[in-house]
N, C-alpha and C positions, 0 to 999 in steps of 0.2 A: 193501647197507645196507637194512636194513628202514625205514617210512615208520614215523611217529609216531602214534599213535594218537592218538583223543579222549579218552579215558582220561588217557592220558599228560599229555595239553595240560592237560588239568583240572588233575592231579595239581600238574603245574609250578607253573599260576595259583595255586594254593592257598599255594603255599610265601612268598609273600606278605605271610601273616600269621601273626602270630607263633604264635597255636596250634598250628598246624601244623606249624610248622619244630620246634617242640616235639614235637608225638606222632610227626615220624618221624626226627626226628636229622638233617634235609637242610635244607641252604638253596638257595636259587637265585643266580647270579652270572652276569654278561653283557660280553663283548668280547672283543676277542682277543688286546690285551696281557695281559689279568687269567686268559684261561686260557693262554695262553703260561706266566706266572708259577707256576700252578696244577699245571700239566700238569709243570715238571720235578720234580716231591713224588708219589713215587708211593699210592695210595691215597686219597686224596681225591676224586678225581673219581668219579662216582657213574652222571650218564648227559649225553650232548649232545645239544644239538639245533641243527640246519644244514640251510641249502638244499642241494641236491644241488647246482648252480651254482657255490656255492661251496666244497663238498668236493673237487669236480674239481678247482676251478683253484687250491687249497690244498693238497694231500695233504698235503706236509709239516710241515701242521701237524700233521696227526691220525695221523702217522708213530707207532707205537706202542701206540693206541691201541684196546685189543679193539673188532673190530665191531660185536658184542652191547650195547656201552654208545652206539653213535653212532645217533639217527634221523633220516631225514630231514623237512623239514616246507617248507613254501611259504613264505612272505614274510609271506604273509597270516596263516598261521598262526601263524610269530614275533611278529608284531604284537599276535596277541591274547592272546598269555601275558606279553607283556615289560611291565618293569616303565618304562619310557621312551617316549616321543614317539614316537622314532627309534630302534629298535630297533637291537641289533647283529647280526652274520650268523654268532655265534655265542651261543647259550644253553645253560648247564650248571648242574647241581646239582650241591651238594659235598656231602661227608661232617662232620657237628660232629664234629672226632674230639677234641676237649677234651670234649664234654658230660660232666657228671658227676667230671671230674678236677679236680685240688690241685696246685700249682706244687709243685714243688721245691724246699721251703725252704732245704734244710740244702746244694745245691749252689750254689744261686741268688749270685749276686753284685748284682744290678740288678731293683726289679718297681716296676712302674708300678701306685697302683691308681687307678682312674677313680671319684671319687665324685660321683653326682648328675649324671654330665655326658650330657646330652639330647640336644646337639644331635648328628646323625648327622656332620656332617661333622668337627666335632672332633671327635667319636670316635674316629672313623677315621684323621683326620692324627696324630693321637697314637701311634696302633699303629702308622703305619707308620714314625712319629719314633722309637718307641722300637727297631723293626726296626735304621731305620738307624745311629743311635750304640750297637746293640750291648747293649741291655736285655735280662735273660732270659726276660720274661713281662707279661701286659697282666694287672689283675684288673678287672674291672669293678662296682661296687657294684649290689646287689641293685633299687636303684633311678635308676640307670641307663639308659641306652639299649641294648637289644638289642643284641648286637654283631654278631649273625648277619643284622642288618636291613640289605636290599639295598643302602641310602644308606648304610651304615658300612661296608657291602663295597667298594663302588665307589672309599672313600675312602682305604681301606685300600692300594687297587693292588695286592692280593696280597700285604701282610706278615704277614697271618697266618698263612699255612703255616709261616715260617721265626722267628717270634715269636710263642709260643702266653697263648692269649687265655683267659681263666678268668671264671666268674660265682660273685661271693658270693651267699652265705646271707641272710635280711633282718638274722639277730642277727650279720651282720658277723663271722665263725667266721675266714674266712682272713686280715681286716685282723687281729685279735688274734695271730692264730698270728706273721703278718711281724713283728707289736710285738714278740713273744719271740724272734725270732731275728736282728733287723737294726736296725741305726740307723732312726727313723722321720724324715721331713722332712715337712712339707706347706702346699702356697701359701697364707700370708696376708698380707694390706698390713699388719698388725702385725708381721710376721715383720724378722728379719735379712737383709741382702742377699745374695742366694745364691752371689756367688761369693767368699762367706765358708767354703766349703766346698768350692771347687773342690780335684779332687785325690785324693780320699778315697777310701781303699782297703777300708776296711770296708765290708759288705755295708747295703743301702740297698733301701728303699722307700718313693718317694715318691708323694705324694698330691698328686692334682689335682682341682680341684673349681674352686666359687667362689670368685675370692681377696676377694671383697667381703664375703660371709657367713662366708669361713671355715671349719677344718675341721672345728670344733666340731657345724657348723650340720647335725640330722639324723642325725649321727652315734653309736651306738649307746653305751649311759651308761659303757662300759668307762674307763679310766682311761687317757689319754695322755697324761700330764703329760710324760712322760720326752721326748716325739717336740719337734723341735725345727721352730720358724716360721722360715719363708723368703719372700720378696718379693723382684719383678723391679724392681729398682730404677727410675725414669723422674717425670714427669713429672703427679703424679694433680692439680695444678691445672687441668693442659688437660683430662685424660679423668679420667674416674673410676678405672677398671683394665682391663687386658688381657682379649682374646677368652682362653679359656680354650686354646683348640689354640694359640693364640702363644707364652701363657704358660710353658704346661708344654714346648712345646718349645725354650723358652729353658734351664728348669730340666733335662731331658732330657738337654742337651748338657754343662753345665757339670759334671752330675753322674755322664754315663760313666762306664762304666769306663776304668780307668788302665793 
């Protein structure tokens, strides 16, 4: 195994910030569940970086693994690319291999699209909510959260490889497209209560955002009148409304596919 260069190290640190992860197509991901996850998808993984200490007493992880793509590095050195406190004793970049790609409308039965939603950790329990009841795709609105950003990877635990993740346009090009092809849904406290629609076999894209502002709110001047309001039924004397990852994976479930 060849050692890591400085070069290398830099490169990693950089991957960081979002420019970056932009001009080269890579983001960075850290642990050994999430490349466990990672590693059975082949071409994604891009390059790793590990102690020799723990290459040894692992092999099996790295079973398969060209050696050209593994470096080794010190502790020390993980420490000063990793995005955590407590670094993990595995460091890898991945490939965006969605960049620049359009979901599949016309095969699609299920697409989640994420509008306005910031915060990283719902972002990422969302993808990996939609992973697990069986959605065909994440879209993320143009003003959104990075989805490629470390905190929406970690949160993810790996369902991106196997539930592909997409980024709109600002003019909103692939929410319009889903309007034409699929039943529209999307969370607001004015809406209908969602498991007024459990069951439903036509194809479906639902939208999550703020259910307090609504879908309206930001949303590009196009015409959705046709798309229909949904609310998680409960309780808004005691709270106002739902963390938005709770929410949508209430609607997530009910709206599976059948």
């Amino acid at each position: 195994m060849n050692p890591v260069s400085k070069g290398e190290l830099s490169n990693f640190r950089k991957l960081y910030q979002k420019k970056f992860r932009r001009e080269t197509g890579l983001f960075p991901c850290e642990g050994v569940h999430l490349f466990e996850e990672v590693k059975r998808h082949p071409g994604w993984i891009s390059q790793i970086l590990t102690t020799g200490e723990f290459f040894s007493d692992r092999q099996d992880l790295f079973r398969g693994i060209p050696s050209q793509q593994i470096r080794i590095a010190s502790s020390r050195e993980l420490q000063s690319v990793s995005g955590t406190d407590s670094p993990q004793p595995v460091l890898f970049t991945v490939v965006n291999r969605y960049a620049g790609k359009s979901p599949d409308f016309f095969h699609s039965r299920r697409i989640l699209y994420l509008h306005q939603i910031q915060d990283p950790g719902n972002a990422g329990t969302l993808i990996r909510t939609a992973a697990w009841f069986g959605w065909d795709s994440v879209i993320f609105s143009f003003d959104s959260a990075d989805w490629t950003n470390p905190k929406v990877i970690r949160s993810t635990m790996g369902a991106f490889v196997s539930c592909p993740v997409f980024e709109d346009s600002p003019d909103g090009a692939l929410l319009r497209e889903a309007g034409k092809q699929m039943a529209g849904y999307f969370l607001d406290m004015e809406g209908t209560p969602v498991q007024s629609v459990s069951g439903t076999r036509h194809p479906v894209c639902l939208v999550v955002g703020n259910e307090s502002n609504g879908f309206q709110h930001g949303i590009p001047s196009q015409d959705f009148s046709a798309w229909s309001k949904l609310h998680i039924p409960g309780h808004p004397d005691r709270v106002e409304s739902l963390n938005a990852g709770i929410a949508g994976s209430i609607a997530l479930f009910q709206l599976r596919p059948q």
